[in-house]
N, C-alpha and C positions, 0 to 999 in steps of 0.2 A: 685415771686420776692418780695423781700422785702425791703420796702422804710423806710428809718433813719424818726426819729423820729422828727426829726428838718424838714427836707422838711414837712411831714405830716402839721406839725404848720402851715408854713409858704411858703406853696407852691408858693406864687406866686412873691416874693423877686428871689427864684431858681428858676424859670420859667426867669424873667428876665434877672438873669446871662446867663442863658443858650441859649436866645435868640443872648446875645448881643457875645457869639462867636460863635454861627451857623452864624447870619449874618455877622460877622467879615469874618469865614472862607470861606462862600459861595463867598463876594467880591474878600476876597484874594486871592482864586485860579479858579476861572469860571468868573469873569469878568475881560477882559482886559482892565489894567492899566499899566502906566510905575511902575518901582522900586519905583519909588519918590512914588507912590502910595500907593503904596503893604505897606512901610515902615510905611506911615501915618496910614494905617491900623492893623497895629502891634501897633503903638505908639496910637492908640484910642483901641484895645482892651485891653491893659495894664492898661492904664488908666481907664478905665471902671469897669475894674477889682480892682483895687483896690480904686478906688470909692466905688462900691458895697460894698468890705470887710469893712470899715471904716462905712460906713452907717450898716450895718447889725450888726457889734459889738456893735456899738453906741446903736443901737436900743435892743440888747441883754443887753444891760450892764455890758458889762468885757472890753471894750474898754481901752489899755492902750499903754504904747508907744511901747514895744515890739512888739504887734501885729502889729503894725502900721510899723513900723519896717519888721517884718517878713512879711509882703503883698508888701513893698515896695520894699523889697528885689527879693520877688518872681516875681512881676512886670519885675523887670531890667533884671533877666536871662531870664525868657521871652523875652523880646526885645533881649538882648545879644544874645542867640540861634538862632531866627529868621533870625538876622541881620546877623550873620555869618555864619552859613549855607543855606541861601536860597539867598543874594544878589549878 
């Protein structure tokens, strides 16, 4: 298997994304919660998510409004998706 050359750097930034949607999806679908929950839980891995993106470019140094743009974007169909096919 071959791992990109950016995780090698900085594994442990992608360890933590990856954390924060394994526990996202472990809550979301094996512990019972109402909707109201599940929903919370979509709007915190999005969030999370593009926390993450914002702090990792920042720390890269290419951070500019597009990207920020394009994570925030990707965010919202995230949530959009979710919310409309699983509610």
């Amino acid at each position: 298997m071959i791992i990109p050359k950016e995780i090698k750097q900085k594994p442990l930034e992608y360890l933590l994304l990856a954390l924060v949607f394994l526990v996202g999806l472990v809550i979301y679908f094996f512990i019972p919660i109402s909707s109201h929950g599940q929903r919370l839980v979509v709007y915190f891995m999005a969030a999370s998510y593009f926390l993450w993106s914002i702090i990792h470019h920042y720390r890269r140094g290419d951070l500019n409004l597009s990207i920020v743009v394009e994570y925030l974007v990707m965010a919202l169909v995230g949530i959009i998706l979710l919310s409309v096919s699983l509610f």
